[in-house]
LONUDREN-603332 format. One line per 8 residues: their letters; for each residue z, x, y of N, C-alpha, C, O. Coordinates in Angstrom, 2 decimals, m for minus. Layout:
# LONUDREN-603332
a) Z:X:Y:Z:X:Y:Z:X:Y:Z:X:Y  ...
# end
This chain:
# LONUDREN-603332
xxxxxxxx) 31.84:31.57:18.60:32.95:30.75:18.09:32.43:29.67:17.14:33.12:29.53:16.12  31.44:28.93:17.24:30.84:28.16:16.32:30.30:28.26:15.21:30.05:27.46:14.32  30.07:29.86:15.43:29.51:30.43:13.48:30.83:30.49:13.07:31.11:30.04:11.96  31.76:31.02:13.84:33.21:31.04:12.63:33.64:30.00:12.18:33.80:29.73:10.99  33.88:29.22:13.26:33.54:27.63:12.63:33.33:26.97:11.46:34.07:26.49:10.60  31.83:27.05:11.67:30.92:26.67:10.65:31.23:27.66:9.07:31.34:27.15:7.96  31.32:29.10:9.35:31.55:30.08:8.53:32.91:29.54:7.83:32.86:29.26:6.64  33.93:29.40:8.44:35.34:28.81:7.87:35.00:27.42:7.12:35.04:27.20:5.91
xxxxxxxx) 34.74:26.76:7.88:34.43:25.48:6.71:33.88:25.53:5.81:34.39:24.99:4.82  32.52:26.22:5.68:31.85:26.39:4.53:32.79:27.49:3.68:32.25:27.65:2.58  33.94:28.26:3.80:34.56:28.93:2.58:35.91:28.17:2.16:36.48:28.31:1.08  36.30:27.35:3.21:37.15:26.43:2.63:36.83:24.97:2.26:37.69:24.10:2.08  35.46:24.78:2.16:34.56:23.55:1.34:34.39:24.49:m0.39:34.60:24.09:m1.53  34.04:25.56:0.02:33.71:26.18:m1.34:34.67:26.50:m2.30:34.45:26.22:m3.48  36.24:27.34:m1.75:37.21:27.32:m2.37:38.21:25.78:m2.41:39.42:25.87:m2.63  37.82:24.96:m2.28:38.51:23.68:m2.49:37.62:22.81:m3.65:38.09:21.93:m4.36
xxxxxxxx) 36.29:23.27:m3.65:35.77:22.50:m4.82:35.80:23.39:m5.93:35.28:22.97:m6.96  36.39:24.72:m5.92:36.70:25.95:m7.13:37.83:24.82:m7.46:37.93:24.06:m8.43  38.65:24.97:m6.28:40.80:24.66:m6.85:40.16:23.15:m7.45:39.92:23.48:m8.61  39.80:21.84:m7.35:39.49:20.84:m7.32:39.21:20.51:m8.66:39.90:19.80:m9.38  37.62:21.37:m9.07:37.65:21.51:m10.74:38.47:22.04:m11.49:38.75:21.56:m12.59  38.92:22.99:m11.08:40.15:24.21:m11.87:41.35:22.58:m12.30:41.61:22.15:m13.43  41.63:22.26:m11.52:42.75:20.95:m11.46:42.49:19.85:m12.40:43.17:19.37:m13.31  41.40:19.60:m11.98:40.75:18.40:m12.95:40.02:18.85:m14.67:39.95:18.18:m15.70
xxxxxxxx) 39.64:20.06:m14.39:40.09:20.70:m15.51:41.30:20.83:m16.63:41.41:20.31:m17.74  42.10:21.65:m15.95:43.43:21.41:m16.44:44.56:20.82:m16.82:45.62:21.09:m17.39  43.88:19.74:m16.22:44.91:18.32:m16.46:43.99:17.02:m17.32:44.16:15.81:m17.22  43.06:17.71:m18.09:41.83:17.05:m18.97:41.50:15.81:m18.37:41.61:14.81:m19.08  41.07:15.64:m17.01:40.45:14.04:m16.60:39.03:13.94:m16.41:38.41:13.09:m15.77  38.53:15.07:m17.13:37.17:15.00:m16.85:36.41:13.84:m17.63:36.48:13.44:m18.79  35.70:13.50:m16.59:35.16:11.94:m16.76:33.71:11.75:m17.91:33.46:10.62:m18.34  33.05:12.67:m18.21:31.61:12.92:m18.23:31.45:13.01:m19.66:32.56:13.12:m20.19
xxxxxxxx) 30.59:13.01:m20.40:30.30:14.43:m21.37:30.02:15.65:m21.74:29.59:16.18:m20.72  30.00:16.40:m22.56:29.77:17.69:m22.55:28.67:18.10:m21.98:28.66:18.92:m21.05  27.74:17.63:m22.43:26.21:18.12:m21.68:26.00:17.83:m20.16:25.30:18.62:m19.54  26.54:16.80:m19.54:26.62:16.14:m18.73:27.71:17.19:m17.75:26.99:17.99:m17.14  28.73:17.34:m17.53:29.29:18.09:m17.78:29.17:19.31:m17.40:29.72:19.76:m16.39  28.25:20.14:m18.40:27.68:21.20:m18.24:26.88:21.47:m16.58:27.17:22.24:m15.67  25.81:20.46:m16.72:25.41:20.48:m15.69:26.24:20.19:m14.10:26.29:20.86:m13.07  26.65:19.29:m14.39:27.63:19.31:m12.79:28.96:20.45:m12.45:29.44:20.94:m11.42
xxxxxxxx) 29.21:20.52:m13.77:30.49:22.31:m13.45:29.13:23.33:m12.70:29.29:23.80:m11.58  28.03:23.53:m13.38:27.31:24.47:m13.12:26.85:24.30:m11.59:27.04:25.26:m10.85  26.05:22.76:m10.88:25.84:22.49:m9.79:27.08:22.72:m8.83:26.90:23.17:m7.70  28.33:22.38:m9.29:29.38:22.64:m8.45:29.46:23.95:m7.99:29.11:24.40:m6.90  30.07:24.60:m9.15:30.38:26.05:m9.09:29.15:26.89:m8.13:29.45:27.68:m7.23  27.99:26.62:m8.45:26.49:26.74:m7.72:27.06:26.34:m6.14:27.21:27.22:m5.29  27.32:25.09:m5.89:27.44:25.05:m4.48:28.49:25.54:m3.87:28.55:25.77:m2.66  29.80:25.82:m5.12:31.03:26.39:m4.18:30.37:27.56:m3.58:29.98:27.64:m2.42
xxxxxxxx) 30.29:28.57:m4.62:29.68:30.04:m3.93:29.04:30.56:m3.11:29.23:31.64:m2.56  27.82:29.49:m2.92:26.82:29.56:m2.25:27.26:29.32:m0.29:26.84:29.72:0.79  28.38:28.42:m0.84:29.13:28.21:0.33:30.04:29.26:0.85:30.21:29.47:2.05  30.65:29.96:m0.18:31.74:30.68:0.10:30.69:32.38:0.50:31.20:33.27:1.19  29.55:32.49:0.03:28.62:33.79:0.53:28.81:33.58:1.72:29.66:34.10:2.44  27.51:32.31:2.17:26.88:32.16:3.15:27.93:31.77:4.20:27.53:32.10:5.32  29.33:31.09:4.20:30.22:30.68:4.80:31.06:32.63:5.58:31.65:32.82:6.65  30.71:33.62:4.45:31.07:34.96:4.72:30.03:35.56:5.89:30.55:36.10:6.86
xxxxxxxx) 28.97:35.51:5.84:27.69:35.83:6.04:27.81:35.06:7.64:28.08:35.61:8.70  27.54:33.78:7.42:27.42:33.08:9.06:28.73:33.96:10.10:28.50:34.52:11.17  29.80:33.86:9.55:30.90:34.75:10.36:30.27:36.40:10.51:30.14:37.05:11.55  29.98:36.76:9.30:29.62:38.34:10.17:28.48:38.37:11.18:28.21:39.25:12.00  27.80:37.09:10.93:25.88:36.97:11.87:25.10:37.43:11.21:23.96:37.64:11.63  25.52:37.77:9.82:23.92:38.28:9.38:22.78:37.17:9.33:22.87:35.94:9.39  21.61:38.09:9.17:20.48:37.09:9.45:19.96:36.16:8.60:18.95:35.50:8.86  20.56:36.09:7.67:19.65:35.12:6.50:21.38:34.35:6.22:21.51:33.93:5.07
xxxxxxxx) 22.45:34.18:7.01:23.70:33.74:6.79:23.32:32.37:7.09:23.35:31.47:6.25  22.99:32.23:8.24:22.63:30.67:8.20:21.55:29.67:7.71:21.56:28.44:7.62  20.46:30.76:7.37:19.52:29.62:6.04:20.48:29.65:4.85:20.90:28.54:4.53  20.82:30.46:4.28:21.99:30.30:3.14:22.83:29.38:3.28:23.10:28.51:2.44  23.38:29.55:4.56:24.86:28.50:4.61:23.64:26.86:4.85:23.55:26.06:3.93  23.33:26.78:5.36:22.51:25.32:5.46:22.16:24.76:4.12:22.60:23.67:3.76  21.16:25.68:3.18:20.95:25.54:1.61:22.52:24.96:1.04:22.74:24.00:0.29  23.30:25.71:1.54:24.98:25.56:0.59:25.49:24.07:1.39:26.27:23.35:0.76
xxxxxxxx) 25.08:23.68:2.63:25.95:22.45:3.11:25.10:21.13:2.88:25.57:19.99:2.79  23.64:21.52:2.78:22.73:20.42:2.24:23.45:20.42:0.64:23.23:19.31:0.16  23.97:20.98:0.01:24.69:20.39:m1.56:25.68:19.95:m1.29:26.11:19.08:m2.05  26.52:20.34:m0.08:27.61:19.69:0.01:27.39:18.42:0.05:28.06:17.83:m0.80  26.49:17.48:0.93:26.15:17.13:1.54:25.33:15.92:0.24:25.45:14.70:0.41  25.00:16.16:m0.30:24.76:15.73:m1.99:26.02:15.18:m2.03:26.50:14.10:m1.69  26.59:16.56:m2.71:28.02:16.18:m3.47:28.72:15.80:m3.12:29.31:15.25:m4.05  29.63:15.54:m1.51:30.11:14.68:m1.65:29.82:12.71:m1.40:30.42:11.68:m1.69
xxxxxxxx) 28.74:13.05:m0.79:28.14:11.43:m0.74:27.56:11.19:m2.18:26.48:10.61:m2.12  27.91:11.41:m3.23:27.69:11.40:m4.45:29.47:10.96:m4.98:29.92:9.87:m5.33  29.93:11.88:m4.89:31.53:11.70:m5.03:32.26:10.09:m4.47:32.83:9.19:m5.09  31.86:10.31:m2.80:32.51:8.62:m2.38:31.64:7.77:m3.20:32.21:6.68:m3.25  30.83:7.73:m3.71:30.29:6.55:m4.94:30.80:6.53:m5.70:31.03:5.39:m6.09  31.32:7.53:m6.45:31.69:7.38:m7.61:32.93:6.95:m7.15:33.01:5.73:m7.29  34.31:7.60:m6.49:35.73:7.19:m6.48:35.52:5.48:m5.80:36.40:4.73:m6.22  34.61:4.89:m4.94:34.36:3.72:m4.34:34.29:2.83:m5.89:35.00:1.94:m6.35
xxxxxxxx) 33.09:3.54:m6.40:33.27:2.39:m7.94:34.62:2.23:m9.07:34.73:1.28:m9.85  35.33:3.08:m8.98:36.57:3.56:m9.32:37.77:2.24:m8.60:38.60:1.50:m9.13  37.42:2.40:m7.55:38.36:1.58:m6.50:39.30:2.45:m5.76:40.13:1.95:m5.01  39.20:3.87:m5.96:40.00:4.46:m5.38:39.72:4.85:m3.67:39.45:6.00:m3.31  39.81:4.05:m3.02:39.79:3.94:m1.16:40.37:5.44:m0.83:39.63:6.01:m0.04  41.26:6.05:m1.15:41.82:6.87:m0.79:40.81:8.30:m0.75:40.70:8.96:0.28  40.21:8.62:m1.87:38.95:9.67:m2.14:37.96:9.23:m1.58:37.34:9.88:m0.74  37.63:7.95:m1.97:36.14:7.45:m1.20:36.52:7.85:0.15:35.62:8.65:0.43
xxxxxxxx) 37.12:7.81:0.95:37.23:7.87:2.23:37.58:9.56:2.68:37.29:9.90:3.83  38.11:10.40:1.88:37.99:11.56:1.83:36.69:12.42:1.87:36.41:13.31:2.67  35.90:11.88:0.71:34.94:12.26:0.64:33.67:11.47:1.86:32.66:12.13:2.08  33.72:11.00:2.11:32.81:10.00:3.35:33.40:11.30:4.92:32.65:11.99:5.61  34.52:11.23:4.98:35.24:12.32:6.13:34.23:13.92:5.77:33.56:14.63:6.52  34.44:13.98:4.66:33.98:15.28:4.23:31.95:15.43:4.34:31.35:16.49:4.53  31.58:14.64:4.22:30.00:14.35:4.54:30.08:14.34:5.94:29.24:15.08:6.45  31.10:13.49:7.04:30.76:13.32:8.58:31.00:14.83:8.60:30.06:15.50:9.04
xxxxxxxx) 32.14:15.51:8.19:32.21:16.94:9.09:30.81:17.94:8.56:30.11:18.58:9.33  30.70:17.89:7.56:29.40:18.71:6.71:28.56:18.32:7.62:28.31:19.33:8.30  27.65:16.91:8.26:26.80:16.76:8.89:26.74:17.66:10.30:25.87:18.43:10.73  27.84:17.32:10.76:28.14:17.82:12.22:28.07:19.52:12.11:27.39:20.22:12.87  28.92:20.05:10.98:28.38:21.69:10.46:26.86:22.00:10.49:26.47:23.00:11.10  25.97:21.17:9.84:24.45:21.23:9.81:24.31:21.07:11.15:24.33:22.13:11.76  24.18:20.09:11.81:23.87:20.13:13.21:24.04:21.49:14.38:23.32:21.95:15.26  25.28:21.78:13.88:25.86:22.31:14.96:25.31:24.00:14.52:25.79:24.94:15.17
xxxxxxxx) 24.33:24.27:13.44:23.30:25.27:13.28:22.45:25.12:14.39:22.24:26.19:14.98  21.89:24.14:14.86:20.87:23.89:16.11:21.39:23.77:16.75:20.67:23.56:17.72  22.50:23.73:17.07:22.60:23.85:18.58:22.34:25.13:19.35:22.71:26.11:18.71  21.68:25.49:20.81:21.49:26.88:20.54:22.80:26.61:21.65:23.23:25.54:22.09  23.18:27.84:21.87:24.53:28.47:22.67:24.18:28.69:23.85:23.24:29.38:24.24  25.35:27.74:24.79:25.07:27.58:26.42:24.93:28.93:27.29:24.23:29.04:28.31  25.70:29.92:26.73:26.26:31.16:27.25:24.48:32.09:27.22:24.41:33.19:27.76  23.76:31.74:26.85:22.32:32.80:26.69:21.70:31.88:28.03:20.59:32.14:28.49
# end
């Protein structure tokens, strides 16, 4: 029950930072420059997927699902304690605090890789 868990969060961390840019995209508020830019669409998009594999992967049990998914929640794990800085300098309380929620559950996801299972 805890890889699905973990497996579910990590594909709905991954498809929410797809919809997230797609949005902020489309409604031109992108903050950055082009080059600039470049690189963080690319790191994003990089960590959505990586999340949304390995988030596939931890649910079926394959064996390399959870070094993958760990690699994909350590960026989360970046990105969004990267994010509450930025919306905090912004002044926007409402994201900062979204994103701060979104790092406590990501942590507890990492953790809860070590835990080993009472039932063995």
């Amino acid at each position: 029950m805890r890889d699905k868990i973990i497996g579910m969060y990590s594909i709905f961390i991954g498809i929410s930072v797809l919809a997230m840019w797609t949005l902020i995209i489309l409604k031109g508020n992108v903050p950055e420059g082009k080059t600039e830019l470049s690189f963080h669409l690319f790191s994003e998009f990089l960590m959505a997927l990586v999340c949304i594999i390995s988030g596939a992967f931890v649910i079926r049990k394959s064996s390399m699902g959870k070094h993958i998914n760990m690699f994909g929640l350590g960026m989360v794990v970046y990105s969004v304690l990267n994010a509450a800085g930025y919306y905090g300098e912004k002044g926007s309380l409402a994201m900062m605090s979204i994103f701060i929620v979104l790092f406590i559950l990501t942590l507890i996801a990492v953790f809860m890789h070590f835990l080993k299972k009472s039932s063995q």
